[in-house]
Backbone as a printed PyTorch tensor [residue, N CA C, xyz], in Angstrom:
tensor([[[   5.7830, -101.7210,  -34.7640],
         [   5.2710, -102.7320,  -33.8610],
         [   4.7690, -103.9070,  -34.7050]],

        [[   4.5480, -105.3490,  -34.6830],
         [   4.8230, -106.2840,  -35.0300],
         [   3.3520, -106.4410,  -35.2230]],

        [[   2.7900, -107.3950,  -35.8660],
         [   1.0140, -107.6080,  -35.7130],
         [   0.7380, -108.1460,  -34.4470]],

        [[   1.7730, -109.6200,  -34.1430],
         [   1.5750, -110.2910,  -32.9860],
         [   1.4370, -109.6750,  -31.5320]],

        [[   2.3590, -108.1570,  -31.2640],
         [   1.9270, -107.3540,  -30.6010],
         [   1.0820, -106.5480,  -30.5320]],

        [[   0.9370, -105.7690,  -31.3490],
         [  -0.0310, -105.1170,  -31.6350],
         [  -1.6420, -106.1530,  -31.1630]],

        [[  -1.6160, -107.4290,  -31.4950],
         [  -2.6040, -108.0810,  -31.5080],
         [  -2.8550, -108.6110,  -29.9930]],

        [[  -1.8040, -108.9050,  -29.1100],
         [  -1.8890, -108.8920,  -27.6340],
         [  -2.1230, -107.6460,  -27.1320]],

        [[  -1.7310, -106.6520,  -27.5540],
         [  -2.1210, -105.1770,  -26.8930],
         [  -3.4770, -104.4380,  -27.1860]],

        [[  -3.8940, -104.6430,  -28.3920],
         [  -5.2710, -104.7830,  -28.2240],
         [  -6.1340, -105.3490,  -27.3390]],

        [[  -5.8280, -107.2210,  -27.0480],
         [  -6.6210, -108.0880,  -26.6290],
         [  -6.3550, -108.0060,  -25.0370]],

        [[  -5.4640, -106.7510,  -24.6150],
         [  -5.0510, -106.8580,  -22.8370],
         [  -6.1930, -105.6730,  -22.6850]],

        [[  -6.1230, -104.6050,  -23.9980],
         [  -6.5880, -103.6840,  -23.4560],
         [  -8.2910, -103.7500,  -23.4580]],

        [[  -8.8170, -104.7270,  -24.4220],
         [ -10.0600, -104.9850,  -24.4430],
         [ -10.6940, -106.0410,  -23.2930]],

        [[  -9.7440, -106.8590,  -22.8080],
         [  -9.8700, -107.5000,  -21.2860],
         [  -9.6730, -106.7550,  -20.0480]],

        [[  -8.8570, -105.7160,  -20.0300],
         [  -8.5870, -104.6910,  -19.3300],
         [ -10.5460, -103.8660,  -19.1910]],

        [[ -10.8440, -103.2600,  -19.9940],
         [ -11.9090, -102.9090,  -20.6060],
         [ -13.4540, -103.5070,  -19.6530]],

        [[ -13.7760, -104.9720,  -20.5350],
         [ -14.1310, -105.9400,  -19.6030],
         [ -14.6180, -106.0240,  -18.0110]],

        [[ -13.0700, -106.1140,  -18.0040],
         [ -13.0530, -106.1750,  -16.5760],
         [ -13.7110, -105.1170,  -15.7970]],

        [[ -13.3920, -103.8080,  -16.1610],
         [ -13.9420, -102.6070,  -15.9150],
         [ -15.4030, -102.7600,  -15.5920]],

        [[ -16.4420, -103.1010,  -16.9110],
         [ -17.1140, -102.7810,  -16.9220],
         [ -18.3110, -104.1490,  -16.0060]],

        [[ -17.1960, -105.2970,  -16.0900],
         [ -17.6560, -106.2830,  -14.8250],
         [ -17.6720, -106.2000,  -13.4470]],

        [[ -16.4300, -105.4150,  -12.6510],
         [ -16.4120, -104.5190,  -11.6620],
         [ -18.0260, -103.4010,  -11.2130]],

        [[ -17.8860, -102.6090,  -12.2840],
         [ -19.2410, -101.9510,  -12.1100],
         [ -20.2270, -102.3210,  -12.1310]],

        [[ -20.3820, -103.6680,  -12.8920],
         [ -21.7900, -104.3090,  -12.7040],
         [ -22.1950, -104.5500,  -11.2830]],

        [[ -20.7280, -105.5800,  -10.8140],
         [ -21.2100, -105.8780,   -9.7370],
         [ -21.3590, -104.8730,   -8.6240]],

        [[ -20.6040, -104.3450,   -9.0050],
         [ -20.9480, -102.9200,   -7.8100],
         [ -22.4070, -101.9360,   -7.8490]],

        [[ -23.0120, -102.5730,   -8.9770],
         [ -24.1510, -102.1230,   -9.3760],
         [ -25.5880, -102.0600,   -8.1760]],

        [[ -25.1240, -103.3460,   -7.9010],
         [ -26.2260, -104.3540,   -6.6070],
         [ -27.4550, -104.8430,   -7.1270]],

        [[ -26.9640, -104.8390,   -8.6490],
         [ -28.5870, -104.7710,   -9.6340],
         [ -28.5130, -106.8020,  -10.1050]],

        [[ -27.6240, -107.5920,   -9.4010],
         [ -27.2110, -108.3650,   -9.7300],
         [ -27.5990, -109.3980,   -8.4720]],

        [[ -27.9900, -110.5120,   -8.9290],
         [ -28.6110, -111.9680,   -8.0140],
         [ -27.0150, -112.0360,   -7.6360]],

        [[ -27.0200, -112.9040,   -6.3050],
         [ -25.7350, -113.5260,   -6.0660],
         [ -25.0580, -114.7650,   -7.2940]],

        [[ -25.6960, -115.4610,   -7.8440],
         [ -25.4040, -116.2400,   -8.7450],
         [ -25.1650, -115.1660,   -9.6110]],

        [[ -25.1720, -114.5480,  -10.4460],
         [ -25.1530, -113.5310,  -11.1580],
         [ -23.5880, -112.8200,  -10.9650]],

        [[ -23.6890, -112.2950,   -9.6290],
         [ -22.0580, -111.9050,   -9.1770],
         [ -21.0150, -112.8220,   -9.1770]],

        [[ -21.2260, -114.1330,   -8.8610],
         [ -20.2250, -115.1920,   -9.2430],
         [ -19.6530, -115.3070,  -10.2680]],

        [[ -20.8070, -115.5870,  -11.3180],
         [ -19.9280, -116.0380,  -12.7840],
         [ -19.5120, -114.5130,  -13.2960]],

        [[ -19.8150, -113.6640,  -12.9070],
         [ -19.1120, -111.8700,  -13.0650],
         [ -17.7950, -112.3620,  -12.3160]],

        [[ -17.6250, -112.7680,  -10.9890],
         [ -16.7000, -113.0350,  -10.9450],
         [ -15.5840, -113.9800,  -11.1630]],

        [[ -16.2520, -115.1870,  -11.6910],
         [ -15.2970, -115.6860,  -12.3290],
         [ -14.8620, -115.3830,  -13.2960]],

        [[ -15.4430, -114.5390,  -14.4450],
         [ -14.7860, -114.4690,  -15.7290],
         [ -14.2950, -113.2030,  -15.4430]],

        [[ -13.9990, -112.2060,  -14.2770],
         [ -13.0440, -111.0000,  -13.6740],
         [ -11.9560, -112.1770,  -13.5840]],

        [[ -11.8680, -112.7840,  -13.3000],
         [ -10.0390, -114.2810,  -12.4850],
         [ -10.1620, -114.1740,  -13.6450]],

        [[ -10.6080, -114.8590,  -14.8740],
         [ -10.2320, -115.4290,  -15.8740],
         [  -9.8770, -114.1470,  -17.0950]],

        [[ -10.0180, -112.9720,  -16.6890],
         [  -9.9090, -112.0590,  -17.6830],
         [  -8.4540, -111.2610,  -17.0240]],

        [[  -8.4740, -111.3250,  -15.5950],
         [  -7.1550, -111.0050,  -15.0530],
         [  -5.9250, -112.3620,  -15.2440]],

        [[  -6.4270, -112.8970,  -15.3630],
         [  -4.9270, -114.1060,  -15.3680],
         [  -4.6030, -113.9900,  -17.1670]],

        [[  -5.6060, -113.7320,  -18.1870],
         [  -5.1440, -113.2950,  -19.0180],
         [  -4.3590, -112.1580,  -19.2500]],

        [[  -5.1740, -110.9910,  -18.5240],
         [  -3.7700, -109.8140,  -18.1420],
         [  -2.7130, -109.8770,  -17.7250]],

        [[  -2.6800, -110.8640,  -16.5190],
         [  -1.3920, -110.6000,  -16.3430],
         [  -0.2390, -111.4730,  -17.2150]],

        [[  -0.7110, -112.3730,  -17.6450],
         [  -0.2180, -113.4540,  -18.8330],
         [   0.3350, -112.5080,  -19.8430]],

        [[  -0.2990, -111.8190,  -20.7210],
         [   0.0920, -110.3520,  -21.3490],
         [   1.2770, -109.6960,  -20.9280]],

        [[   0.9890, -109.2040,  -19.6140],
         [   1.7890, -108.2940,  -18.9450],
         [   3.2670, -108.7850,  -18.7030]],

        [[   3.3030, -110.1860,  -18.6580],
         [   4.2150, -111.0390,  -18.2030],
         [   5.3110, -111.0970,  -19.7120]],

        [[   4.4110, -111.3880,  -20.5170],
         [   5.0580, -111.8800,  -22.0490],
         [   5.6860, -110.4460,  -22.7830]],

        [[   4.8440, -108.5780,  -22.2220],
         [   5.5110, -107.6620,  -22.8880],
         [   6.8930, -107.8070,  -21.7820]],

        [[   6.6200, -107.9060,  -20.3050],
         [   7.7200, -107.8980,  -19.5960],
         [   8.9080, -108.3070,  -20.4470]],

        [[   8.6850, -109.5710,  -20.8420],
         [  10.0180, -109.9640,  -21.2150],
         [  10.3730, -109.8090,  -22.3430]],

        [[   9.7370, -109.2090,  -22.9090],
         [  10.0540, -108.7950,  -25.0200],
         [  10.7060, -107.3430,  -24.9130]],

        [[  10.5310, -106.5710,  -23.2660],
         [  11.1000, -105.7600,  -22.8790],
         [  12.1980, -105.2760,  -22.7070]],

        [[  12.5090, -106.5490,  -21.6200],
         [  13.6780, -107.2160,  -21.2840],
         [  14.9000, -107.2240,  -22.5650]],

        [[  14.1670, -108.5650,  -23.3000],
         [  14.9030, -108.8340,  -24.1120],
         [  15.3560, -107.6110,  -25.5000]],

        [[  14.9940, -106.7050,  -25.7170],
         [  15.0290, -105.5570,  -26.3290],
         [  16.2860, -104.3660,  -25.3720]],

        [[  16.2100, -104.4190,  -23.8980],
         [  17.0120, -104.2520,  -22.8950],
         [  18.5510, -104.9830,  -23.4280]],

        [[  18.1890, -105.9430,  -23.4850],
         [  19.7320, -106.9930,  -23.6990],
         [  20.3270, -106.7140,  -24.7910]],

        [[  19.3020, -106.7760,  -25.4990],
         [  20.1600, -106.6960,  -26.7570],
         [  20.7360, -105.3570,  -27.1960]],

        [[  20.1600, -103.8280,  -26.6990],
         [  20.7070, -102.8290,  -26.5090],
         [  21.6950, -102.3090,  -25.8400]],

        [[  21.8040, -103.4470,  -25.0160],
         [  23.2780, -103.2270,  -23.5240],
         [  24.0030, -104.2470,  -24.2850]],

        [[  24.1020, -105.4320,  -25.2480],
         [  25.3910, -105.7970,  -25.8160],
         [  26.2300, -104.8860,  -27.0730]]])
């Protein structure tokens, strides 16, 4: 595996992670409403990085696909 992957698959799974443990906060109820907001904004901003990730192994996938079927 390559560093550059290796180095996105770390950084999905430590946003992955994150997210987790931002979920539970807020589910906590131990949290002001202002408090749950910016929890939830940086949940959008830690998922659009996931799926950004998810999107880029998609296609290194793909392309590993192609080049095995020529």
């Amino acid at each position: 595996m390559n560093k550059k992957l290796k180095s996105n698959l770390s950084t999905f799974e430590k946003d992955l992670k994150s997210m987790q443990l931002i979920l539970e906060e807020i589910e906590s109820k131990d949290l002001s409403l202002e408090e749950v907001i910016d929890k939830y904004k940086l949940g959008v901003e830690l998922s659009k990085k996931c799926q950004k990730a998810l999107e880029e192994a998609e296609q290194k996938i793909k392309q590993v696909t192609d080049d095995i079927e020529k």
